[in-house]
DOLORO-966202 format. One record per atom (N, C-alpha, C): residue in one letter; x, y, z. Coordinates in pm, whole numbers, padded with zeros to 5 digits, always signed. Layout:
REM residues N
AXYZ/...
END
This chain:
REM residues 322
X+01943-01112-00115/X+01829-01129-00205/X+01701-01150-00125/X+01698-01222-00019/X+01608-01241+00046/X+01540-01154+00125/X+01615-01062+00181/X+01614-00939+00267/X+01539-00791+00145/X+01609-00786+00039/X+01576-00729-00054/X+01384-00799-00100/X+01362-00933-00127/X+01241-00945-00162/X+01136-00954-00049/X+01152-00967+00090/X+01058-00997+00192/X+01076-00913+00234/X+01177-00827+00331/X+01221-00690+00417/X+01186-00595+00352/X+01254-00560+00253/X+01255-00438+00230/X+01124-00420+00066/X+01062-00558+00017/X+00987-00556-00079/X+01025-00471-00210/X+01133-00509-00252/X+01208-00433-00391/X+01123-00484-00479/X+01051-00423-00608/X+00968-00474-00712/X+01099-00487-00834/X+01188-00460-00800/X+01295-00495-00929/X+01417-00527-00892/X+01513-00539-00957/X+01652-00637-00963/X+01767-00495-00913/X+01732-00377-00999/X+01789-00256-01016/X+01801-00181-00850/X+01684-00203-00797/X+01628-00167-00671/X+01746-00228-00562/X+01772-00340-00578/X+01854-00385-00468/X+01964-00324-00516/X+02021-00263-00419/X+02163-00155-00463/X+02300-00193-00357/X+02313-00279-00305/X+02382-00328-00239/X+02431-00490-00345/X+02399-00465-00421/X+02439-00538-00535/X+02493-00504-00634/X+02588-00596-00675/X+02710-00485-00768/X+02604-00500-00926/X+02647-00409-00998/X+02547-00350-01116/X+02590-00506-01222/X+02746-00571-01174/X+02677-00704-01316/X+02638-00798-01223/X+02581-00842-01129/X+02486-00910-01026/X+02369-00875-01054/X+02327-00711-01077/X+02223-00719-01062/X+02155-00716-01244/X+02275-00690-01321/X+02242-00737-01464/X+02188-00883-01494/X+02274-00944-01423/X+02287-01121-01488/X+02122-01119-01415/X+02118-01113-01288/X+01939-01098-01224/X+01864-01111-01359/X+01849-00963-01366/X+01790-00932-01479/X+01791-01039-01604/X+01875-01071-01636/X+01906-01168-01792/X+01817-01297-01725/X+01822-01296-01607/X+01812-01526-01549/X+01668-01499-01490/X+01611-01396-01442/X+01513-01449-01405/X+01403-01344-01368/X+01319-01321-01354/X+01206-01250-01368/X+01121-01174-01210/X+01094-01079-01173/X+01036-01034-01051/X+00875-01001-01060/X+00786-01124-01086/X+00614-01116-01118/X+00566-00997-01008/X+00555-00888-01056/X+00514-00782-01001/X+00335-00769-01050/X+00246-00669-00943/X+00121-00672-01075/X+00101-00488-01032/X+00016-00425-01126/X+00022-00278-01165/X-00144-00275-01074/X-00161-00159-01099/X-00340-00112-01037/X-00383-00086-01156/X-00456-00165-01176/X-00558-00136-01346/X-00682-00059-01269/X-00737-00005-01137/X-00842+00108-01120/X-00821+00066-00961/X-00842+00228-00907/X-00837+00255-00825/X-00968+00347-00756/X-01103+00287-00624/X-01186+00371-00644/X-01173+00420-00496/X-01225+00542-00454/X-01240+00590-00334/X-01313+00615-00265/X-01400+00554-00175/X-01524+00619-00134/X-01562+00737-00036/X-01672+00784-00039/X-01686+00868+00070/X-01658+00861+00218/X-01633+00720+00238/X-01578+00674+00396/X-01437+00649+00394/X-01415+00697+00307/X-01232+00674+00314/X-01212+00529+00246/X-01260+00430+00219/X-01236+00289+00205/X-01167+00313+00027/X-01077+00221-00006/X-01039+00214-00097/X-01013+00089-00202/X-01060+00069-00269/X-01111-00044-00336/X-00990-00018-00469/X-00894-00146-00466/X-00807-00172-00610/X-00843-00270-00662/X-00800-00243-00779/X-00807-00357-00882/X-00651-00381-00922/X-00634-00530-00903/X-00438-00555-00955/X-00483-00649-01064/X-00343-00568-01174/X-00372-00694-01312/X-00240-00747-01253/X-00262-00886-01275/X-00112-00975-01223/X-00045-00984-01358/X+00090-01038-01309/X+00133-01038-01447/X+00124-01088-01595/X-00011-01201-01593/X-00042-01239-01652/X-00201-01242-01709/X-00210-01059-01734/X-00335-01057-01697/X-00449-01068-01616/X-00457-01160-01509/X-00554-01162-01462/X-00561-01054-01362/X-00687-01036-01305/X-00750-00958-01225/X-00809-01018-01048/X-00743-00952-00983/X-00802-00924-00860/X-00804-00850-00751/X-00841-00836-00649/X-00897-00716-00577/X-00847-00677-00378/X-00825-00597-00410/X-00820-00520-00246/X-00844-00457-00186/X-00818-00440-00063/X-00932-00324+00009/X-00877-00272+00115/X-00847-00142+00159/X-00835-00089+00244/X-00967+00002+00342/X-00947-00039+00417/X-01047+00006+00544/X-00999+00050+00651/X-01050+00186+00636/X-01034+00241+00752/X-01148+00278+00869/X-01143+00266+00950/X-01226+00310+01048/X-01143+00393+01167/X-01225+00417+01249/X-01169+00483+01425/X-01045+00390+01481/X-01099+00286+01479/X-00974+00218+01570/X-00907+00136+01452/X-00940+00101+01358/X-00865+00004+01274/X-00801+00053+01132/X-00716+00005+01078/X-00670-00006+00933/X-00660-00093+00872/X-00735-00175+00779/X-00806-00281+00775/X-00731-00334+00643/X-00637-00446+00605/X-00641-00438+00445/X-00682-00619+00411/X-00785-00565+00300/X-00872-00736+00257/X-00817-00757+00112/X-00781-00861+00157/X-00680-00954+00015/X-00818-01061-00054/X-00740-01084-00189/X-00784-01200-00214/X-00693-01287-00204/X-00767-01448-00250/X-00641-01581-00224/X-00632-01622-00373/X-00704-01622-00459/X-00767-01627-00571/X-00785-01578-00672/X-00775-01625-00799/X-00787-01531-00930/X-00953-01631-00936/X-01078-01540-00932/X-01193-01588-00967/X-01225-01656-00841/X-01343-01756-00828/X-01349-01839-00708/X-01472-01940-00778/X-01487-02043-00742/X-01528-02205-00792/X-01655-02232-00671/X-01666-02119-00585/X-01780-02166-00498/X-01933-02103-00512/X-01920-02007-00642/X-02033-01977-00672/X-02143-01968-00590/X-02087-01898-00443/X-02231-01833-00344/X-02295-01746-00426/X-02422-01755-00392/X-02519-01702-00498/X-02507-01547-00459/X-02470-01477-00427/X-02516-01334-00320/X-02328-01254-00383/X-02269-01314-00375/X-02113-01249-00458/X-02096-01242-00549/X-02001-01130-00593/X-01964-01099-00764/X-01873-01201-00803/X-01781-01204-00676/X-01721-01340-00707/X-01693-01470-00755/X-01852-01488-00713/X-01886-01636-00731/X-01956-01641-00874/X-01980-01570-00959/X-02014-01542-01051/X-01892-01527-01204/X-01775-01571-01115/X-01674-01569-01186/X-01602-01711-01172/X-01559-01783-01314/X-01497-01906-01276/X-01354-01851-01174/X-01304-01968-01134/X-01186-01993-01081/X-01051-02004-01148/X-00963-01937-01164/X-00879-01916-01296/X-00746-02004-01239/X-00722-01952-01139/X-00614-02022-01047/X-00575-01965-00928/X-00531-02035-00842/X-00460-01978-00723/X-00348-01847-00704/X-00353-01784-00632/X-00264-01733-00597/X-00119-01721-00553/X-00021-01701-00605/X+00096-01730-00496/X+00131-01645-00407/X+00244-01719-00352/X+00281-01664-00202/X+00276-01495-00234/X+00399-01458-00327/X+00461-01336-00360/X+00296-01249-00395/X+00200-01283-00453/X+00098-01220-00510/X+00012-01166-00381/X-00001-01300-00305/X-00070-01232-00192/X-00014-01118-00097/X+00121-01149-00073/X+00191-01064+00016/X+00218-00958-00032/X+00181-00892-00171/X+00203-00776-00239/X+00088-00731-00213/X-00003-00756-00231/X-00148-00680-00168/X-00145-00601-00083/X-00078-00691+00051/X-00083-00611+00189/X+00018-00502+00190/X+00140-00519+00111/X+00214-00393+00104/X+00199-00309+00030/X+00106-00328-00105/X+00033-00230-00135/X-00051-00156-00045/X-00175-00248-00012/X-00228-00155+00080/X-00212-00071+00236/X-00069-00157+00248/X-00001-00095+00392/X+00057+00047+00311/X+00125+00054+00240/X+00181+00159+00153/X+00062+00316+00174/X-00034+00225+00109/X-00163+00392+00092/X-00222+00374+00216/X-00247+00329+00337/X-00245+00376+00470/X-00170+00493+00530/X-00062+00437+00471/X+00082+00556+00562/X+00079+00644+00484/X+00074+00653+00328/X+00049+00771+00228/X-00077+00861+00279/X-00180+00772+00262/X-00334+00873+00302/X-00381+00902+00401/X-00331+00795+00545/X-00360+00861+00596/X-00324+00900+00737/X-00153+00860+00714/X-00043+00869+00801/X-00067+00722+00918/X-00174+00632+00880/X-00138+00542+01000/X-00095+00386+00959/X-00034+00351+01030/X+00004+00222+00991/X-00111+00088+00939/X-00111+00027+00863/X-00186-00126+00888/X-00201-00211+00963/X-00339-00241+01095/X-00369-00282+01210/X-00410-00422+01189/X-00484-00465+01069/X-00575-00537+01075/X-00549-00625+00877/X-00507-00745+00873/X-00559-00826+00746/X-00647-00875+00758/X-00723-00905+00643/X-00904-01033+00646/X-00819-01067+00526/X-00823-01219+00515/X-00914-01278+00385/X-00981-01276+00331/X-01071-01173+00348/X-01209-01224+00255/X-01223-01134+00122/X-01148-01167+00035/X-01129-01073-00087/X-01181-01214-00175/X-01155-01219-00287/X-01169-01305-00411/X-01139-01432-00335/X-01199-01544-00407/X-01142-01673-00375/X-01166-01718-00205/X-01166-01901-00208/X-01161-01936-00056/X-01039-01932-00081/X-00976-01923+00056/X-00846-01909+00108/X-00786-02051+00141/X-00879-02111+00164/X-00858-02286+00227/X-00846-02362+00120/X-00927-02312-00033/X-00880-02422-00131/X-00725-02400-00208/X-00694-02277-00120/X-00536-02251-00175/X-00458-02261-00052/X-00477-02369+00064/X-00380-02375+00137/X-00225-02353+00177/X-00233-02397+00116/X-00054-02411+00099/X+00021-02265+00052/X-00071-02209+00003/X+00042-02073-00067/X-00033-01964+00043/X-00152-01977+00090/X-00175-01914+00212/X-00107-01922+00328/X-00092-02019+00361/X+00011-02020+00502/X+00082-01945+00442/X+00163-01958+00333/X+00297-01922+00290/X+00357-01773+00324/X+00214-01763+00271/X+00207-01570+00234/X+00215-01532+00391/X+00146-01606+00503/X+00075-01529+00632/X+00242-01528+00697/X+00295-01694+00625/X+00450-01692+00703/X+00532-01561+00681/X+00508-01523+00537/X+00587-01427+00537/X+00526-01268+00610/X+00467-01235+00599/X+00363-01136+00680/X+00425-01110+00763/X+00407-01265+00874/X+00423-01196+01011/X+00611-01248+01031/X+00626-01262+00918/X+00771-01326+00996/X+00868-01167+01009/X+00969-01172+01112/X+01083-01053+01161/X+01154-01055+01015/X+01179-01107+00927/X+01222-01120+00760/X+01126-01058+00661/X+01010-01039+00737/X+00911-01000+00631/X+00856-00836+00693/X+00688-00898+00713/X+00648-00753+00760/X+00582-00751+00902/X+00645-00871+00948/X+00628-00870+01127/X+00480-00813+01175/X+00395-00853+01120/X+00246-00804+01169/X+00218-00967+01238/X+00146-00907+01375/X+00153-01043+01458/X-00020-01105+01404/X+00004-01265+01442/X-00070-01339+01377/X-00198-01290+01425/X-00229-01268+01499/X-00350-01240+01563/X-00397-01105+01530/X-00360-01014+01464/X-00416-00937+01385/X-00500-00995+01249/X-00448-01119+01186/X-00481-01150+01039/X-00595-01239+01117/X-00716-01224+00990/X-00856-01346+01004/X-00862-01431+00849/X-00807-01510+00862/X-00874-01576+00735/X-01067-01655+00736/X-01091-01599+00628/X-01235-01640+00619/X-01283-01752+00540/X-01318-01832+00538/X-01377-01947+00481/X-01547-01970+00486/X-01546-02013+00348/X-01737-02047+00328/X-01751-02192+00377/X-01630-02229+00398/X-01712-02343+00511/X-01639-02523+00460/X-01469-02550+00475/X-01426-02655+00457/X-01377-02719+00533/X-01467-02810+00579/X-01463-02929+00742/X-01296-02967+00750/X-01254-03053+00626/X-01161-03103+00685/X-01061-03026+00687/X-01064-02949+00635/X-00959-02785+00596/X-00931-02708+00685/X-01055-02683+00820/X-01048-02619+00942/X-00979-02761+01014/X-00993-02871+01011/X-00959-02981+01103/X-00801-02958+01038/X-00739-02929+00925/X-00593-02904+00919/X-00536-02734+00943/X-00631-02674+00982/X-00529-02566+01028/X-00571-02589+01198/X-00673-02611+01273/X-00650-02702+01393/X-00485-02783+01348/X-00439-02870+01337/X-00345-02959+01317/X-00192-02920+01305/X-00219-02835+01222/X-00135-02702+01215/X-00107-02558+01302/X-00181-02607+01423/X-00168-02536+01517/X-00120-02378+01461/X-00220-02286+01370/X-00208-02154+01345/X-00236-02055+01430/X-00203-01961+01454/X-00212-01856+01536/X-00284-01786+01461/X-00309-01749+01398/X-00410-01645+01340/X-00570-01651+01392/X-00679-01554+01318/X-00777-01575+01401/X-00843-01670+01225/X-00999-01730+01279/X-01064-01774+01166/X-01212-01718+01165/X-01244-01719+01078/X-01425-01667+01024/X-01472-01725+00964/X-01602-01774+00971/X-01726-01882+00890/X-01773-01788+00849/X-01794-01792+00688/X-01897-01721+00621/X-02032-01784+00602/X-02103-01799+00696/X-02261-01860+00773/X-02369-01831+00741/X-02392-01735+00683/X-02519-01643+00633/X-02662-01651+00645/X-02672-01836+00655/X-02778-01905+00711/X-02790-02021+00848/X-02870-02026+00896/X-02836-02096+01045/X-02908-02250+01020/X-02942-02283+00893/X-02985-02369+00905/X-02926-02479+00730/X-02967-02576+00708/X-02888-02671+00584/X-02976-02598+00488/X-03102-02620+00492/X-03193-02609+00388/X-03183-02424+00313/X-03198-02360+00412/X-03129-02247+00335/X-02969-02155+00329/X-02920-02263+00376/X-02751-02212+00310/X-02738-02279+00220/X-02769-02393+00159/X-02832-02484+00045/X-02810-02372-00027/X-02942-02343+00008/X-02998-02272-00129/X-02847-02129-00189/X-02804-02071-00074/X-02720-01929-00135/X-02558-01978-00119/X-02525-02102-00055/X-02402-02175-00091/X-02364-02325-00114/X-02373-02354-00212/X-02389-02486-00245/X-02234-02545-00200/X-02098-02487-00120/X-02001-02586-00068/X-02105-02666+00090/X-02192-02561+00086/X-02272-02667+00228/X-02355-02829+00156/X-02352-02853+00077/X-02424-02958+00013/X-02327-03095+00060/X-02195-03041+00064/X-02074-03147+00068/X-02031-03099+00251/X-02034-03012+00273/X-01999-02932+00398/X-02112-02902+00515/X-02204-02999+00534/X-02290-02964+00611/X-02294-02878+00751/X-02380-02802+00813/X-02325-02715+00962/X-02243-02845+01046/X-02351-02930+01022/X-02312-02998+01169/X-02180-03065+01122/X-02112-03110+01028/X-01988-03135+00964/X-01898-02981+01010/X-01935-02903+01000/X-01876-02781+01007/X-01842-02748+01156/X-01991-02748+01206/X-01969-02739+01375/X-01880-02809+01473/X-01850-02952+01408/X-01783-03044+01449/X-01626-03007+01427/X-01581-02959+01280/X-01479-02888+01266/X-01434-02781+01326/X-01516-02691+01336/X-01543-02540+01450/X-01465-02631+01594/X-01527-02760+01669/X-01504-02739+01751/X-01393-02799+01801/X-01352-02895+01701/X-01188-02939+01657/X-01109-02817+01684/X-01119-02757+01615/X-01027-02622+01593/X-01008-02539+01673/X-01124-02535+01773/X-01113-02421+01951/X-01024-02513+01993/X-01073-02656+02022/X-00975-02740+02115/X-00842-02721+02110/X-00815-02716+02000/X-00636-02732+01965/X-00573-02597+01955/X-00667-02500+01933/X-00567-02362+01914/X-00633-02277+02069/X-00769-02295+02100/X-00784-02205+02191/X-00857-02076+02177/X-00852-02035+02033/X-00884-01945+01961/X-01098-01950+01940/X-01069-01793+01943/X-01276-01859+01941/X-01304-01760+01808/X-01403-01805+01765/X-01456-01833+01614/X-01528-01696+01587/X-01558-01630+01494/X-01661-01576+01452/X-01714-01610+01310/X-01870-01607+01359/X-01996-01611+01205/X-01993-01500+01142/X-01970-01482+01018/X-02020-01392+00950/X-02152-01414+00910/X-02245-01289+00911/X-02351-01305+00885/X-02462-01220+00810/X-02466-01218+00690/X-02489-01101+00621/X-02699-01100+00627/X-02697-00986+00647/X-02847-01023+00658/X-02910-00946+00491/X-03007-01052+00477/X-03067-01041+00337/X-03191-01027+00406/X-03239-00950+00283/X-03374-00893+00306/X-03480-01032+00250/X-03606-01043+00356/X-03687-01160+00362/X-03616-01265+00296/X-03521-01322+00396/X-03449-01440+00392/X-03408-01545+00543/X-03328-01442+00582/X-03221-01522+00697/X-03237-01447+00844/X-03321-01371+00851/X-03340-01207+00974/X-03482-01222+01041/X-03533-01356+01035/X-03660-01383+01105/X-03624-01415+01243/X-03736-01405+01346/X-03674-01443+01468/X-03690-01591+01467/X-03692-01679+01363/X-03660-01833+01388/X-03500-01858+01378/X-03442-01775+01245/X-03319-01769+01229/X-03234-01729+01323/X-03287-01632+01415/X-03206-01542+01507/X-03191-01705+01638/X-03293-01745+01663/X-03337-01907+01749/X-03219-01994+01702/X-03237-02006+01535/X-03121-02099+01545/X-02980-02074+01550/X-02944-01963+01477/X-02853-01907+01456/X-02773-01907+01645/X-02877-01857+01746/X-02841-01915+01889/X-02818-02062+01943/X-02845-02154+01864/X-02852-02295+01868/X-02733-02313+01868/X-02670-02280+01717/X-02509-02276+01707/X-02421-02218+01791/X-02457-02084+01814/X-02342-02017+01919/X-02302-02107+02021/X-02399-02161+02066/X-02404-02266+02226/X-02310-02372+02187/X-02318-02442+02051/X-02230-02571+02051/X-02088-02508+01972/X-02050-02358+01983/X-01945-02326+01929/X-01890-02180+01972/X-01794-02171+02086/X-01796-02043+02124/X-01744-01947+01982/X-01833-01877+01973/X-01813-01795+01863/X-01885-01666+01885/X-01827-01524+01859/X-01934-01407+01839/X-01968-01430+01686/X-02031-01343+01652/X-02123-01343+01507/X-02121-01158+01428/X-02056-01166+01328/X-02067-00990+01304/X-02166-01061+01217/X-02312-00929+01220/X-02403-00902+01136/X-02351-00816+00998/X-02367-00839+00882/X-02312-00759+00793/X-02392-00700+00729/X-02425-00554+00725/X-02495-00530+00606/X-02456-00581+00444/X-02590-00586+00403/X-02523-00675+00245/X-02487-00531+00166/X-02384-00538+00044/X-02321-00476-00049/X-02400-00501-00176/X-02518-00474-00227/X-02591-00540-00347/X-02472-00552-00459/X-02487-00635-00523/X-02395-00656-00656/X-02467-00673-00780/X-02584-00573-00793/X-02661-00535-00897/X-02711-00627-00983/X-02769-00767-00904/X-02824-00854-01024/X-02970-00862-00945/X-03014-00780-00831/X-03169-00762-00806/X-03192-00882-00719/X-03074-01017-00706/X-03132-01159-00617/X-03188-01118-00484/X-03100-01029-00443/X-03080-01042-00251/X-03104-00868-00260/X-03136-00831-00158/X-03172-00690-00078/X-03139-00678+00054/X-03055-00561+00071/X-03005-00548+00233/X-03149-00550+00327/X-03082-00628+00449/X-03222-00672+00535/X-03305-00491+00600/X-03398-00517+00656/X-03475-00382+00677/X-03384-00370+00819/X-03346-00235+00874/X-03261-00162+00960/X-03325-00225+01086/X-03445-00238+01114/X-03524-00277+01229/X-03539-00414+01270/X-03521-00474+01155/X-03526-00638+01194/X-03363-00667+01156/X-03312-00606+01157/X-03162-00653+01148/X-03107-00598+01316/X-03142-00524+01353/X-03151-00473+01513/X-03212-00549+01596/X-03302-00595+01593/X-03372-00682+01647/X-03324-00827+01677/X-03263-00867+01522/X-03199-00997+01522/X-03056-00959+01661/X-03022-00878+01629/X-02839-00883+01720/X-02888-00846+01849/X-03057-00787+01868/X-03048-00741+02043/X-03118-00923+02093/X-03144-00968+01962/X-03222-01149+02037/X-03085-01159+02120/X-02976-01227+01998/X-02803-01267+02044/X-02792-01209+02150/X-02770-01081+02170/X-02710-01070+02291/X-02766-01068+02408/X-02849-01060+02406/X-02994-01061+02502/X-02952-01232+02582/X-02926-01304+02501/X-02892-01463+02469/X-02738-01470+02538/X-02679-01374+02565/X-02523-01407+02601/X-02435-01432+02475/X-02495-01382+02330/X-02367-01412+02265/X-02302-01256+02176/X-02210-01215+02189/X-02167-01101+02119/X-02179-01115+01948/X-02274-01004+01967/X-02301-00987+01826/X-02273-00811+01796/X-02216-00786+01683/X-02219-00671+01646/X-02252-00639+01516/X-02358-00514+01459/X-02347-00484+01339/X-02268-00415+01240/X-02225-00502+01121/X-02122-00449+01078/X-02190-00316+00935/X-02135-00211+00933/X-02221-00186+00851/X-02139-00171+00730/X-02242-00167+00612/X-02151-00201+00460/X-02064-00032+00438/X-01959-00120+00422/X-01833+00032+00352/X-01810+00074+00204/X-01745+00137+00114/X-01758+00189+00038/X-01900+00207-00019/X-02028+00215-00011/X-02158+00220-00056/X-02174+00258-00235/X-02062+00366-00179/X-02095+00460-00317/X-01977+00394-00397/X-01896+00261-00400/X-01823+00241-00521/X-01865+00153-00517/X-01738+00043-00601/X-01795-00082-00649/X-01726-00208-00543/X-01757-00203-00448/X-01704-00245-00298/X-01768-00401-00263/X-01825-00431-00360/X-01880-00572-00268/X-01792-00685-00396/X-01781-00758-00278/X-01604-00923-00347/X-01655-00915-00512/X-01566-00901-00593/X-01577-00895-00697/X-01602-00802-00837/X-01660-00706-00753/X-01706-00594-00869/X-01658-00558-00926/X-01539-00499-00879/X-01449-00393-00955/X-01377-00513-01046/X-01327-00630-01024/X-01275-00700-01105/X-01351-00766-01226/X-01450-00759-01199/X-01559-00816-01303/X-01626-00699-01380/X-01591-00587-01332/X-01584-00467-01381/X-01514-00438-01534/X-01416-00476-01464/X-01261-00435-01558/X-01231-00580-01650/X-01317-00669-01635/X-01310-00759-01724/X-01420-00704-01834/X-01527-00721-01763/X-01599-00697-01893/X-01588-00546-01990/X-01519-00447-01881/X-01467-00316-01993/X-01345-00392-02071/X-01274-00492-02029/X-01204-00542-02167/X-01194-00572-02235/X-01304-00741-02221/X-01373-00776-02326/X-01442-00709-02410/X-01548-00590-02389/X-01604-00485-02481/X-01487-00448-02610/X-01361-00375-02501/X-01259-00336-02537/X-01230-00414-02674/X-01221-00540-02638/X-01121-00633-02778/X-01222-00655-02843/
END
């Protein structure tokens, strides 16, 4: 049974065939296999592929396959909805419905390991976290899922391929420090300073940098592992060369590189991707500075690709619906 639900990922009772047919009846009668379907599937011109999963109980959330040159990228959520309401995500614009479980998350990645090898003959290189939901306020069923991932019982992808991403929970990084994880981690940072990450993520109100930085540097000590900022640049916001100053302030008290992200607008007009020239400018300060910075640039453009859309999509075509 076990081999059948982690190894070989059977979505039904019928499926395991090394089971005699009234074994796999009584299955059937006692107990249930929470599978979830693709309620929309979009494709973009860069190959990236954006799902939408209804779980079995209705709800909605989202995945992503990415491909690039060297990578095959697949981004989970942890989360049905998310409770941190960053101002700049579709996400956060959606309450928090509930956590995820183990089985929910780990179906993602074999979904999207699945249409890798289907589309485009290569295997899955690379998991992120950063789909729906923090990943850290669902601890516990996260490890769970990553246990099964990388375990020789499961789908043996080594830890250091997977990044879980977090908007930023001090004592939460001080327990996966503690927990001595192998995986890699990511700060979703966006601003280099209190007063305006304030303003576009209010978990910094309770989570301050320097609370954070202090956690950051908990967490090198004990694993060894070095950090990266995410850093999305918004247009006349966070891409001044004071930000780029501080934003170097931090690197120094936290070995960390920093990906620049182009922003994904999510059509409510707040935020605007930063101008091409001062977003260049910002990553040649960094490195100029000794710290690796690279620009990431935004993928699917032409669908509905930035955390949340497509699921908030398919909610509100339902609600219309009923």
């Amino acid at each position: 049974m076990y081999e059948w639900l982690w190894k070989k990922q059977a979505v039904s009772f019928d499926a395991m065939t090394n089971l005699s047919v009234e074994t796999r009846d009584w299955l059937k009668n006692e107990f249930t296999l929470h599978t979830f379907e693709v309620a929309d599937r979009q494709m973009s011109n860069d190959g990236t592929i954006k799902c939408s999963f209804r779980l079995h109980d209705g709800h909605l959330i989202e995945g992503v396959l990415i491909p690039t040159e060297t990578r095959m990228t697949a981004c989970v959520s942890s989360q049905v909805g998310c409770s941190l309401t960053c101002k700049f995500c579709a996400t956060g614009k959606m309450d928090r419905i509930r956590n995820l479980e183990p089985g929910e998350i780990f179906d993602q990645v074999v979904y999207l390991r699945k249409q890798a090898i289907d589309r485009y003959g290569i295997p899955l290189t690379n998991i992120v976290f950063m789909g729906m939901g923090e990943p850290l306020l669902n601890y516990a069923n996260v490890m769970k899922a990553i246990d099964k991932i990388t375990s020789p019982d499961g789908l043996h992808m080594a830890a250091d391929r997977i990044t879980v991403s977090t908007a930023g929970i001090a004592k939460m990084i001080k327990k996966l420090a503690d927990d001595k994880v192998k995986f890699n981690l990511a700060l979703s940072l966006h601003a280099a300073n209190d007063v305006k990450r304030n303003q576009i993520m209010p978990i910094n109100e309770s989570n301050s940098l320097a609370s954070l930085m202090d956690s950051l540097q908990y967490f090198q000590k004990h694993t060894g592992k070095r950090v990266t900022f995410e850093y999305i640049a918004f247009n006349n916001f966070n891409i001044e060369p004071d930000d780029a100053r501080q934003l170097l302030a931090i690197c120094k008290k936290v070995h960390a590189k920093v990906n620049i992200i182009e922003y994904n607008p999510i059509g409510d007009g707040q935020f605007s991707r930063a101008d091409e020239q001062k977003t260049n400018q910002f990553q040649h300060y960094l490195e100029k500075h000794g710290v690796v910075a690279k620009i990431r640039r935004s993928r699917g453009k032409d669908i509905d690709a930035a955390c949340g859309q497509l699921a908030n999509k398919k909610h509100d075509e339902a609600v219309i619906a009923d």
